[in-house]
KEBA-175670 format. One record per residue (C-alpha): residue in one letter; y, x negated, z. Coordinates in nm, 4 decimals. Example, Ala and Ser with C-alpha at 12.3 -4.5 7.8 and 13.67 -1.06 7.14 Angstrom:
BEGIN
{node A; {-0.4500; -1.2300; 0.7800}}
{node S; {-0.1060; -1.3670; 0.7140}}
END
This chain:
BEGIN
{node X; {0.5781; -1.0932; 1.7954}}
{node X; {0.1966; -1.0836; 1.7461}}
{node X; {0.0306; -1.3655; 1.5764}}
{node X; {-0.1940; -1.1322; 1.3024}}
{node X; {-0.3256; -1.4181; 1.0896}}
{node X; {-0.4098; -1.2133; 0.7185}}
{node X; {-0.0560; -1.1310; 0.7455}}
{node X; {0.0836; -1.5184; 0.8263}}
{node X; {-0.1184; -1.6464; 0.5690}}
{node X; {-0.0407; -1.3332; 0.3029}}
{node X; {0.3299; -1.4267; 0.3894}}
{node X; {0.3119; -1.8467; 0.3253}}
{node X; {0.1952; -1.7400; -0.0122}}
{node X; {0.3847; -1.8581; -0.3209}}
{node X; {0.4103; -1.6943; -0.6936}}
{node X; {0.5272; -1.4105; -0.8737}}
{node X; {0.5256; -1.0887; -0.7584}}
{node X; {0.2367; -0.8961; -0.8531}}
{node X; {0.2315; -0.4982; -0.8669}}
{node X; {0.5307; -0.2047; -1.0003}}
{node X; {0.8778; -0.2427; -1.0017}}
{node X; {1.0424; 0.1169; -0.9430}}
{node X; {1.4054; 0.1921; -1.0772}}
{node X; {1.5449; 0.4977; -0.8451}}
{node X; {1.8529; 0.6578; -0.9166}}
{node X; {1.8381; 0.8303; -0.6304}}
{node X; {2.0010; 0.5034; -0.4308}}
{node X; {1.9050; 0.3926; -0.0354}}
{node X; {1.9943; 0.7563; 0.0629}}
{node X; {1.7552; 0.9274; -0.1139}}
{node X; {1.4504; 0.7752; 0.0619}}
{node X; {1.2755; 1.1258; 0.1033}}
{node X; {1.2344; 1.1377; -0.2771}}
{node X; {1.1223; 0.7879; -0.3277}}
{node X; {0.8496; 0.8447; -0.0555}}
{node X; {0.7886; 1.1532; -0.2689}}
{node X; {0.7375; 0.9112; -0.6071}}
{node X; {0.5637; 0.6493; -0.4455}}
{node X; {0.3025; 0.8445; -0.2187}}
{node X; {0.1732; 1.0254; -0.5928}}
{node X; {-0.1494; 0.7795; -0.6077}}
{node X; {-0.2602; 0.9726; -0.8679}}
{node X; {-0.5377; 0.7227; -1.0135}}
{node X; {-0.6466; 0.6544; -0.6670}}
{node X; {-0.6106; 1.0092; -0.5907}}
{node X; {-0.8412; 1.0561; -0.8836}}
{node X; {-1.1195; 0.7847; -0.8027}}
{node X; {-1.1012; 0.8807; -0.4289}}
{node X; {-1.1963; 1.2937; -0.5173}}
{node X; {-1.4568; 1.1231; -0.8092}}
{node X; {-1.5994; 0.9801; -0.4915}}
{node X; {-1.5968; 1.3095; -0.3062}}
{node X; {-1.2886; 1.1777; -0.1055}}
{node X; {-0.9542; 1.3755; -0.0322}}
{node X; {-0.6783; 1.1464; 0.0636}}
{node X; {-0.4898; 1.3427; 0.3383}}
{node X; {-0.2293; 1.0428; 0.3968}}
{node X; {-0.3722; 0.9885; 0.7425}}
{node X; {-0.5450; 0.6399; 0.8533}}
{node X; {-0.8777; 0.7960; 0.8995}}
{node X; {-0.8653; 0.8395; 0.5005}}
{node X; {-0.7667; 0.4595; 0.4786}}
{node X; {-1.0966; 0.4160; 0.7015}}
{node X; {-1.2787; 0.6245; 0.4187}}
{node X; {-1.1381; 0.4374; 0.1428}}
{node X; {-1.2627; 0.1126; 0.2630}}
{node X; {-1.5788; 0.2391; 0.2881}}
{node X; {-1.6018; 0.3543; -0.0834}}
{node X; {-1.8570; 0.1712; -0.3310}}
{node X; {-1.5981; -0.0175; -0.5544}}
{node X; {-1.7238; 0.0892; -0.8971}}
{node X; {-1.3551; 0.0250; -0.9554}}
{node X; {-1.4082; -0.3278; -1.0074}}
{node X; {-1.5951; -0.2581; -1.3525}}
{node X; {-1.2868; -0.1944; -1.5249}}
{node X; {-1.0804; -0.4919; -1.5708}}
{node X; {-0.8050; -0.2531; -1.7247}}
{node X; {-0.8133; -0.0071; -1.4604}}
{node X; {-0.8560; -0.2476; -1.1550}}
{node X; {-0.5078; -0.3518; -1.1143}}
{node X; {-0.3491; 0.0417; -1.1397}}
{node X; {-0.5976; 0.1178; -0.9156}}
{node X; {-0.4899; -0.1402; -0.6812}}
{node X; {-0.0956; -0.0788; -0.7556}}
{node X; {-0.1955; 0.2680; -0.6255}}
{node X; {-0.3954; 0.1636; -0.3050}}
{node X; {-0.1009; -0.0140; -0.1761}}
{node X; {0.1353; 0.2712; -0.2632}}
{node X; {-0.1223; 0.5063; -0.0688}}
{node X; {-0.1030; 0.2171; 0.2164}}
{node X; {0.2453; 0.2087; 0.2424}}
{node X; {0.2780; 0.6114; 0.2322}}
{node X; {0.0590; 0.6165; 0.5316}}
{node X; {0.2459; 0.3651; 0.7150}}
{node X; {0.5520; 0.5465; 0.6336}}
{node X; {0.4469; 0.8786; 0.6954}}
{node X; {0.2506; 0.7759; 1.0552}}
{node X; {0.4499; 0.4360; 1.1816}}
{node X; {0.7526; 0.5674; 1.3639}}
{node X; {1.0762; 0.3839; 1.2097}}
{node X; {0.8601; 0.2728; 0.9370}}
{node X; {1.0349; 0.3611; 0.5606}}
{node X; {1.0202; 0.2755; 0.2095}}
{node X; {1.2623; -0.0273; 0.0638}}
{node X; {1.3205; -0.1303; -0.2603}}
{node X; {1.3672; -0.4852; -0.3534}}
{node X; {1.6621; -0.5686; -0.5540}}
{node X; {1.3310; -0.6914; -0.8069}}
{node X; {1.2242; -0.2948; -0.7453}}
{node X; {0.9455; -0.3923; -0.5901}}
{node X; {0.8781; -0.1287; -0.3484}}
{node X; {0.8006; -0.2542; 0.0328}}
{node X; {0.7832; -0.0918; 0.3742}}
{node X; {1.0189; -0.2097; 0.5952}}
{node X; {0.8766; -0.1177; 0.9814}}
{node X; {1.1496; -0.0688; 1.2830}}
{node X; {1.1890; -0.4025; 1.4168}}
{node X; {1.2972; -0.5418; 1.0525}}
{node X; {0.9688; -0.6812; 0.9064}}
{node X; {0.9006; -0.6295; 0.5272}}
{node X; {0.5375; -0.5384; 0.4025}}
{node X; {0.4723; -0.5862; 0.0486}}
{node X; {0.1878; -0.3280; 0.0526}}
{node X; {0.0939; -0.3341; -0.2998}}
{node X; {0.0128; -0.7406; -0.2608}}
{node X; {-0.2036; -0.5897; -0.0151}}
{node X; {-0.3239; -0.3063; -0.2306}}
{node X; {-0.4404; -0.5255; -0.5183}}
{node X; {-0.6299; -0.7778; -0.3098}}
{node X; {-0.8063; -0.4252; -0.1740}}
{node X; {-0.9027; -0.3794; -0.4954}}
{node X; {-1.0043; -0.6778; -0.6539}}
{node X; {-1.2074; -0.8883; -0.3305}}
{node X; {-1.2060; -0.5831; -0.0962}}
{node X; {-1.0413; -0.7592; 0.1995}}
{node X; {-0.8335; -0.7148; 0.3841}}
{node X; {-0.9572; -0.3698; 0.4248}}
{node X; {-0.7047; -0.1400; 0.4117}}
{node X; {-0.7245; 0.0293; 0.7539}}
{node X; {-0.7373; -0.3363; 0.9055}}
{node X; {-0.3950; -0.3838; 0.7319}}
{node X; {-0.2671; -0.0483; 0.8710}}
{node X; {-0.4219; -0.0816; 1.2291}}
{node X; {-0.2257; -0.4514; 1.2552}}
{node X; {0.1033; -0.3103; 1.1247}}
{node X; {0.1040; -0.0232; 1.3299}}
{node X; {0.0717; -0.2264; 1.6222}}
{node X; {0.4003; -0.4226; 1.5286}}
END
């Protein structure tokens, strides 16, 4: 396994669990509609097309978002939805371009993507840090995953 350091350090990290719990009926064999609930992003979706910015699920978009002037960081309120929903958007890309990579719920209901060799990303962790100091960048997070 690769040494990628942001992740080492991101997993040594102690403390509650920041970010949404989801409760899904639906049960571990209904992952297509979970991937449905989670990839929704609407108030990033929102921010992103504010920006001039259409999120097409693909990396290059996670390029584009990293990119954006964070006027997001204004709004104390907004800030950690916004950053919730950047990690959703992360994970749906992984899931939807990372072969074997799918959604997993936590017993908490804190959704993660689980990748094909086992490993567990808590993408909104990653998602809110996005939002709030901007690093890592989201495509970095995606471009290191992808390669696991």
């Amino acid at each position: 396994m690769k040494n990628i350091p942001f992740l080492d350090t991101w997993l040594k990290r102690r403390g509650p669990a920041r970010g949404t719990a989801v409760v899904w009926p639906g049960g571990d064999s209904d992952t297509e509609g979970l991937a449905e609930l989670l990839a929704e992003c609407e108030l990033l979706r929102v921010r992103a097309g504010d920006a001039g910015l259409e999120l097409d699920d693909s990396p290059a978009s996670l390029e584009a978002l990293d990119q954006l002037t964070p006027r997001w960081r204004d709004d104390p309120e907004e800030l950690p939805w916004l950053g919730n929903d950047a990690g959703l958007y992360l994970g749906t890309v992984i899931v939807r371009t990372v072969p074997g990579a799918v959604w997993q719920l936590w017993p908490s209901g804190q959704p993660v993507v689980r990748l094909a060799s086992g490993r567990e990303i808590n993408v909104v962790e990653f998602g809110l840090d996005w939002a709030v100091n901007g690093a890592p960048e989201l495509s970095q997070v995606y471009a290191e995953v992808s390669e696991l």
